[in-house]
C-alpha positions in Angstrom: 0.0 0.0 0.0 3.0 2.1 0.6 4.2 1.6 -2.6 0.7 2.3 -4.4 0.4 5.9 -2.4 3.9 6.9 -3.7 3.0 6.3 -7.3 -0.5 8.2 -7.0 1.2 11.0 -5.4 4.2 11.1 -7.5 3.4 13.9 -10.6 3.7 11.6 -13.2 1.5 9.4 -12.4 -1.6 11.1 -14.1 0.3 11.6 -17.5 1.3 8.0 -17.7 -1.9 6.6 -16.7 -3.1 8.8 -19.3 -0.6 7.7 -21.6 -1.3 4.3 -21.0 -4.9 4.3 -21.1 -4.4 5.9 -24.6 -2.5 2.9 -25.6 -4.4 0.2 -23.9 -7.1 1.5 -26.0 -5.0 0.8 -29.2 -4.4 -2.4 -28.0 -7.8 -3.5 -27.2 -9.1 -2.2 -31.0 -5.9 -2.9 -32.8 -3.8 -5.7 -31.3 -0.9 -5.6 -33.1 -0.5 -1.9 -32.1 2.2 -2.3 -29.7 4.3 -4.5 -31.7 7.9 -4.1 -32.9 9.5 -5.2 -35.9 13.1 -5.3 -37.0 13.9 -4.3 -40.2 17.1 -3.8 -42.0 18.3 -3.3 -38.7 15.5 -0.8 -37.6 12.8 -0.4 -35.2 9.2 -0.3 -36.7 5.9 -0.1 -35.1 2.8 2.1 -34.0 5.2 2.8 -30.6 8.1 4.3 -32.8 5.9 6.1 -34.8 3.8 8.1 -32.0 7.5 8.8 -30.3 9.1 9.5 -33.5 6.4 11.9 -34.4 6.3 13.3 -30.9 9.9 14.8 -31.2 9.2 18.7 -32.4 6.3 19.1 -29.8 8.4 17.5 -27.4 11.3 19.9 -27.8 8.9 22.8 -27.9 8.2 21.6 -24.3 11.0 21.5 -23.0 11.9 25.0 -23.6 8.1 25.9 -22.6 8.3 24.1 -19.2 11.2 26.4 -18.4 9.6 29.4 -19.9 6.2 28.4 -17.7 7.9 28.2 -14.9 9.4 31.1 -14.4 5.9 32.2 -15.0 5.7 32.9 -18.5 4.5 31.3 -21.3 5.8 31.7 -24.9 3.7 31.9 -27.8 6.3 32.5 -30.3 7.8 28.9 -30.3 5.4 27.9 -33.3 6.6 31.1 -35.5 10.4 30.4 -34.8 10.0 27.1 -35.8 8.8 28.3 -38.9 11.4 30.6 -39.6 14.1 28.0 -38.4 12.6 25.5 -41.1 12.5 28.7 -43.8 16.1 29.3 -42.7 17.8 25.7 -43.2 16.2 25.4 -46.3 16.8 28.2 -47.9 20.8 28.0 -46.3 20.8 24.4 -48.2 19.5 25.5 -51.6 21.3 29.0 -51.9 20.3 30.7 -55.3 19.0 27.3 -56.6 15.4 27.6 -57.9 14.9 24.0 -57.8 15.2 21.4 -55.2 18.9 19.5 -55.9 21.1 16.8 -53.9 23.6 19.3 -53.6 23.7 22.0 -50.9 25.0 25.5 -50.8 26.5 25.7 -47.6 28.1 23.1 -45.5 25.4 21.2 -43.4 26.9 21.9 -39.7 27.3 25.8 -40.8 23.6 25.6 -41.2 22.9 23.8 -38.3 24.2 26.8 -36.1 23.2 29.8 -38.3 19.8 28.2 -37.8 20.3 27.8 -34.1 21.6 31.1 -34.0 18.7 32.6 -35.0 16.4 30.9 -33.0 18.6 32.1 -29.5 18.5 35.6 -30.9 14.8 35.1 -31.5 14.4 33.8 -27.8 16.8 36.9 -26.7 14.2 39.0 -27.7 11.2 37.8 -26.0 13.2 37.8 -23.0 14.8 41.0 -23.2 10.8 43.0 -23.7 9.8 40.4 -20.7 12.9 41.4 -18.7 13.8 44.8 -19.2 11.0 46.2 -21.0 8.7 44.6 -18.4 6.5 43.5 -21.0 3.5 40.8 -20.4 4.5 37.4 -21.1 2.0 36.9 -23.2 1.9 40.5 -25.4 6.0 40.2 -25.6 6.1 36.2 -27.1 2.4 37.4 -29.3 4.5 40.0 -30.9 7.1 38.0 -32.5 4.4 35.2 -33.0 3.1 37.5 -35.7 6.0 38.9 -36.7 7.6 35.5 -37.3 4.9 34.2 -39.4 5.7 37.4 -41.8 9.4 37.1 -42.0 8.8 33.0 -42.7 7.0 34.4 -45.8 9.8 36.8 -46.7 12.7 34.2 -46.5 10.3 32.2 -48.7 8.8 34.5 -51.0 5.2 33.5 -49.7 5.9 30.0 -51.3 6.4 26.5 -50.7 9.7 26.0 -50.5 11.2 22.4 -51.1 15.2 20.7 -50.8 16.3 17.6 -52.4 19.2 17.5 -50.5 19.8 14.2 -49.3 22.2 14.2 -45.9 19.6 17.2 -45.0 17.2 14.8 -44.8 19.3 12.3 -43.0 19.2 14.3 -39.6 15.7 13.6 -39.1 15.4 10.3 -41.2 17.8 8.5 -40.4 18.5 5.7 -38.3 21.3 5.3 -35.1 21.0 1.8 -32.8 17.4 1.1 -35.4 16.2 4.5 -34.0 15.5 7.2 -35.9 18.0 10.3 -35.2 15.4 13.1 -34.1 14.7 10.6 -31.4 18.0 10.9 -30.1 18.8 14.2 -30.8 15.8 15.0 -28.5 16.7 12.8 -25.6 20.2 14.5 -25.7 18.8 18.1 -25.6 16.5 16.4 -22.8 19.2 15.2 -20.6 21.2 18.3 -21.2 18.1 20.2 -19.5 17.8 17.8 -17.3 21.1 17.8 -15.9 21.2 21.3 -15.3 17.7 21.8 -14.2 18.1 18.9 -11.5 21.7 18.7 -10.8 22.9 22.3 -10.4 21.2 25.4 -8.7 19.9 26.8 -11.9 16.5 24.7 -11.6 16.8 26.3 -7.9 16.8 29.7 -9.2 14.3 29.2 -11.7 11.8 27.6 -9.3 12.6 30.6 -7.4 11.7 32.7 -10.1 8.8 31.7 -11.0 7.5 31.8 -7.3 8.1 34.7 -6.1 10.4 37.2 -8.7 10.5 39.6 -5.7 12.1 37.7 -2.9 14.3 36.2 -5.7 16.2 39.3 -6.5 16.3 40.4 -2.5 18.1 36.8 -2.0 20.6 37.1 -4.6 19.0 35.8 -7.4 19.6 37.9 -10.7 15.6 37.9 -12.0 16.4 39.5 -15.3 19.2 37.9 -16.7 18.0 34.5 -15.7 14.3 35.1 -17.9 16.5 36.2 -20.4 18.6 32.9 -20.6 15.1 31.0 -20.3 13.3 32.2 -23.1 16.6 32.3 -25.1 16.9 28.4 -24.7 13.4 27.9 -25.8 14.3 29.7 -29.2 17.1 27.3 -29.2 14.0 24.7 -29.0 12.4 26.3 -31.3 15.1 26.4 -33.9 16.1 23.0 -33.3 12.4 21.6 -33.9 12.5 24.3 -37.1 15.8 22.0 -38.5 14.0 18.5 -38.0 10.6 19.6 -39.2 12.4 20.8 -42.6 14.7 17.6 -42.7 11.8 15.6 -42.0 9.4 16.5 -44.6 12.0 18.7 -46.6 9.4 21.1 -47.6 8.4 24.5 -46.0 4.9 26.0 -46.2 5.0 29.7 -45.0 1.6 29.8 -43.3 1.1 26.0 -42.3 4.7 25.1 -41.3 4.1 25.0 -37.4 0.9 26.4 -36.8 -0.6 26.3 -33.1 2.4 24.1 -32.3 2.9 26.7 -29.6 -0.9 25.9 -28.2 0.5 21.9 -28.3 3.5 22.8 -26.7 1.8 24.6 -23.7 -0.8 21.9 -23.2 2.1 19.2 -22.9 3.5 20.9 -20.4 0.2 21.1 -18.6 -0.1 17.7 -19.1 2.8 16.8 -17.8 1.9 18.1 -14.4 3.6 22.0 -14.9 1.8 24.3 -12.8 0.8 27.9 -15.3 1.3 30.2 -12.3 4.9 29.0 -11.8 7.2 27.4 -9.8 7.2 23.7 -9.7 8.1 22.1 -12.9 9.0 19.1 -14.3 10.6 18.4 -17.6 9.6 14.4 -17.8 5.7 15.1 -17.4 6.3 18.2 -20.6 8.0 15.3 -22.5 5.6 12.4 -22.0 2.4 15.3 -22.3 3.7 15.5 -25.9 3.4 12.0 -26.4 -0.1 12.0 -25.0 -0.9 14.2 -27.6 0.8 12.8 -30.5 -0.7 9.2 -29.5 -4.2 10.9 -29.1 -4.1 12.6 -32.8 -2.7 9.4 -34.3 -5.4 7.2 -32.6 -7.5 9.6 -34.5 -5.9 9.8 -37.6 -6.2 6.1 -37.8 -9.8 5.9 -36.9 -10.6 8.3 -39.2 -12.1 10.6 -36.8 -13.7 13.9 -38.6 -11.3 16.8 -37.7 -14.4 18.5 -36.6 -15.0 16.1 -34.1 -11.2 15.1 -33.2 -10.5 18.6 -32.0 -13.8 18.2 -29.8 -12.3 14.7 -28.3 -8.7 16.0 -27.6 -10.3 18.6 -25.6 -12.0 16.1 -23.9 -9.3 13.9 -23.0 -6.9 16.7 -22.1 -9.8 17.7 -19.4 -9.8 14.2 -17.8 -6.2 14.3 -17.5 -6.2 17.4 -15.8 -8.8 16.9 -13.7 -6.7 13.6 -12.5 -3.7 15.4 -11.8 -5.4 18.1 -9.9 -4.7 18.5 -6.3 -7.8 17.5 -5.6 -8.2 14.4 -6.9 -4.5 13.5 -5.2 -6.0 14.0 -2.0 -9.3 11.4 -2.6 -6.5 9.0 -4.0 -4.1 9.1 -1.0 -6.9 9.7 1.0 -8.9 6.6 -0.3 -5.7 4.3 -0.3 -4.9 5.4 3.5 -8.5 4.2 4.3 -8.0 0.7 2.7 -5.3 0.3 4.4 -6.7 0.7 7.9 -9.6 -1.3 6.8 -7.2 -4.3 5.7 -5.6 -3.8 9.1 -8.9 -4.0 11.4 -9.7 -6.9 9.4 
């Protein structure tokens, strides 16, 4: 009984129960949902697929979580994904006018100019939250729009496409029968991870995000540290912006990340991250993502009417907040305590 109240208190137990619910549900309907083939040395399945297609929402949380924490919230992530996609492409074709195998930079140079861009994208949101003392919300909304118009003007309002083959490989292909995206978001994760759990910086940005006030008064240098935040979740951004275009190596100025920021803030919700700040926790923001790529492929595959699919996630995204509420934690814990005393008088 022990055991069973840690795991119903512990926050991430209503995004996993979620999670697996979702895929018990596959499992029921479609059997062979959960299985795994091997393949020319590769990993197949419905599993790899939802995680696989998982990765640019997931990144998108993990810079959000941070963001949230501190009290924010970022709605620019979708836009500078965008522009990181309209950047690396148009970096790999040059003056080209058609799509080639060839590329017109080296690849790693446009790795970082990409990532560059998306850290002086996040630099901004944090220096009109920091210093201008901008709302969160106006600051991120401004660039949001502003994004979406210089995506168009790297593009040309157009489609823009890249044949370029190792371009592609950094999403597509495989390391260990994994695809790459999967591991170059587990190693982004970690890297948070490490430094969000294993240094004082998570301190200081759980101390932010609490109470900005008695932060500063205890050493704790507010400003710079929002700045750094929101700067590493255009880094997100940018990164998601490289896979996206490597994945489908084609960038559509107005569709091309659309209300990925709205995903990217209800993953983190999901994943147990408190809006007012605070508390946060990087593992629930990854496996919300998953809830929600799972959730619109069960769709997909059903053939559920996007009318009515949008209707259902809300749905489902309800229940799992409502489970991870504080208040259901308490009937949990509260029910399990009196089960135990029963099984004790008995």
């Amino acid at each position: 009984m022990k055991i069973l109240k840690k795991i119903a208190s512990s926050n991430m137990f209503p995004p996993l129960l979620a999670l697996a619910l979702i895929l018990l549900f596959n499992v029921v309907i479609q059997p062979g949902f959960l299985s795994i083939e091997i393949r020319d040395g590769r990993f197949y399945g419905g599993l790899v697929n939802v995680l696989n297609r998982s990765v640019p929402v997931m990144l998108l949380a993990t810079g959000m979580t941070l963001v949230i924490a501190t009290g924010g919230t970022d709605l620019s992530v979708g836009s500078v994904l965008a522009v990181g996609s309209a950047v690396s492409i148009s970096l790999i074709r040059g003056s080209d006018t058609s799509p080639t195998a060839d590329t017109a930079m080296a690849l790693w140079l446009v790795v970082i100019i990409t990532m560059i861009i998306g850290a002086i994208c996040g630099l901004w949101n944090g220096f009109l939250v920091a210093k201008i003392g901008m709302p969160p919300v106006i600051a991120t909304l401004i660039l949001m729009v502003a994004g979406r118009g210089l995506t168009q003007n790297i593009t040309l309002e157009r489609s823009v496409t890249t044949g370029h083959l190792p371009f592609g490989e950094i999403s597509n292909g495989f390391l260990f029968g994994l695809p790459n995206q999967i591991w170059i978001a587990l190693v982004i994760f970690l890297l948070f991870w490490y430094f969000t759990r294993r240094t004082a910086f998570g301190l200081f940005i759980e101390s932010v995000g609490a109470n900005r006030p008695a932060a500063n008064l205890s050493g704790v240098k507010a400003d710079s540290l929002i700045i750094i935040i929101y700067t590493l979740s255009g880094i997100c951004a940018g990164v998601a912006g490289i896979l996206n275009a490597s994945n489908v190596r084609v960038i559509e100025p107005m569709r091309t990340g659309m209300n990925m920021e709205l995903d990217a803030i209800l993953a983190v919700v999901l994943g147990g991250t408190s809006m007012s700040g605070g508390k946060f926790n990087l593992g629930g923001s990854c496996i919300g993502a998953i809830i929600l790529m799972a959730l619109t492929q069960t769709m997909y595959f059903y053939g559920v009417p996007v009318e009515f699919s949008l209707s259902i996630k809300a749905v489902v995204i309800v229940l799992v907040v409502i489970i991870q509420s504080s208040t259901t934690r308490k009937f949990l814990a509260s029910h399990i305590k009196f089960s135990r005393k029963r099984e004790v008088s008995e």
